[in-house]
LOTI-994749 format. One line per field, with one value per residue (C-alpha): residue in three letters; x, y, z; residue number from 1. Coordinates in steps of 0.2 Angstrom, whole numbers. Each point is the difference from the previous one (the first is absolute). Layout:
<rs>
residu <- [ala ...] $
c1 <- [X ...] $
c2 <- [Y ...] $
c3 <- [Z ...] $
num <- [NUM ...] $
</rs>
This chain:
<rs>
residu <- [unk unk unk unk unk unk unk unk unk unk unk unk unk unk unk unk unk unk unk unk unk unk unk unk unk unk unk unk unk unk unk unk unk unk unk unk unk unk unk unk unk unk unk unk unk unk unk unk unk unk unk unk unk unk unk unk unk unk unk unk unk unk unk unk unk unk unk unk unk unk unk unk unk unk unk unk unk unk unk unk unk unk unk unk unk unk unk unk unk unk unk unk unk unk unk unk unk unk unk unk unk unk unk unk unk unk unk unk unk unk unk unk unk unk unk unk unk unk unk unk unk unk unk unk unk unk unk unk unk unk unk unk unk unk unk] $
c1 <- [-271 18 8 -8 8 16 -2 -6 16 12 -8 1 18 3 -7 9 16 -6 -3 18 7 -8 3 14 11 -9 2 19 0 -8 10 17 -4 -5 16 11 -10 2 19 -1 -12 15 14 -8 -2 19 3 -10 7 19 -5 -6 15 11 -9 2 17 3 -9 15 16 17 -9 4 -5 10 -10 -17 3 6 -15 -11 8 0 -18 -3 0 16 -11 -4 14 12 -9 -7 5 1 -1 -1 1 8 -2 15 -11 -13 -18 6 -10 8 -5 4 -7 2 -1 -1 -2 -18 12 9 -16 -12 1 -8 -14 -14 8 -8 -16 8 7 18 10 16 5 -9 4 -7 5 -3 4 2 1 5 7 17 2] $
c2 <- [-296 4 -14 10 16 -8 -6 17 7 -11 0 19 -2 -9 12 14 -9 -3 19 4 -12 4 22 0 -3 12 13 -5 4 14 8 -5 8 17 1 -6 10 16 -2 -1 16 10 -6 5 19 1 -8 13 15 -6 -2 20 3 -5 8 18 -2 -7 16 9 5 -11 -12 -18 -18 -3 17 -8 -17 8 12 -15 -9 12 2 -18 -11 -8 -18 8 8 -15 -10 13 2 19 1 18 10 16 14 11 14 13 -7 -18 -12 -10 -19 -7 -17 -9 -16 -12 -18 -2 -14 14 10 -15 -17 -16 -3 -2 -13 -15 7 4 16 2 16 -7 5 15 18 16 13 18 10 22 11 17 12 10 16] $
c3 <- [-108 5 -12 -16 7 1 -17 -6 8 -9 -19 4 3 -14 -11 8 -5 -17 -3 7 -12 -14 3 9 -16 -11 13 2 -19 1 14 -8 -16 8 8 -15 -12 11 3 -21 -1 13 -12 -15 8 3 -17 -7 8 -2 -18 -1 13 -11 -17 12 2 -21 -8 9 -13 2 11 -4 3 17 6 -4 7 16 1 -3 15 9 1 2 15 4 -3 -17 -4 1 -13 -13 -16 -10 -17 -6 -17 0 -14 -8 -4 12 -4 -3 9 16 4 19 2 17 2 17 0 10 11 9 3 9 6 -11 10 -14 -11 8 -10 -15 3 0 -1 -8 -15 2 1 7 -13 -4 -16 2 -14 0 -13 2 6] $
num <- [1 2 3 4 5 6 7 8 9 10 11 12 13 14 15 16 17 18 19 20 21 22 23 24 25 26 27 28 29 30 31 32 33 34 35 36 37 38 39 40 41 42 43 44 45 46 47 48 49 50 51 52 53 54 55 56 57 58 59 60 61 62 63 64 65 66 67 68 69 70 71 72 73 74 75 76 77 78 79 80 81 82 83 84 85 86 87 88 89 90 91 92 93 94 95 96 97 98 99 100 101 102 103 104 105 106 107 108 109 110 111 112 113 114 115 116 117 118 119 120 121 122 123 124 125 126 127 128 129 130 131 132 133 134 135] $
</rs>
């Protein structure tokens, strides 16, 4: 009677191992891409407002280029701020339409950690695109 517990005991064991080997990685997956897809949501707010940011400050009169990209920096992280790129269209005239687009390589923003199952952020950017009109 006591050897069949004992034996009970270890094929109980091993299946409790089994389970953990089999889960464990999907919820290793699961876990790493919550946190690298919510450092990738928070970049992608401060991208966005630094784009409008930096649409405010371009409907002004005599504002130039250097202006806008320094407002856009401004309101981006220092992480994010370093690596983004600003591309913006300014209008002559009051009613003309102004572009900001922001650009940050998705590298800066997050670490790698999905691109053992295919997902990898290189190459890829966060970007956001405001339009306003002149005053």
């Amino acid at each position: 009677m006591r050897r069949n517990l004992n034996n009970q005991n270890r094929s109980r064991r091993g299946f409790v191992s089994l389970e953990v080997v089999l889960v464990l990685p999907m919820f290793m997956v699961l876990l790493l891409g919550l946190c690298e897809f919510s450092l990738l949501f928070t970049a992608q707010g401060q991208v966005v407002e630094s784009a409008r940011a930096g649409a405010r400050i371009a409907t002004l009169h005599g504002v130039d280029d250097v202006i806008v990209e320094e407002e856009v920096r401004k309101t981006l992280s220092r992480s994010l701020g370093t690596y983004a790129r600003v591309e913006s269209q300014l209008g002559k005239y009051s009613g003309d339409e102004v572009i900001v687009q922001v650009r940050v390589p998705m590298a800066s923003v997050t670490p790698d950690l999905l691109w053992p199952i295919g997902y990898s952020v290189r190459g890829r950017e966060v970007i956001a695109v405001a339009r306003m009109r002149k005053e």
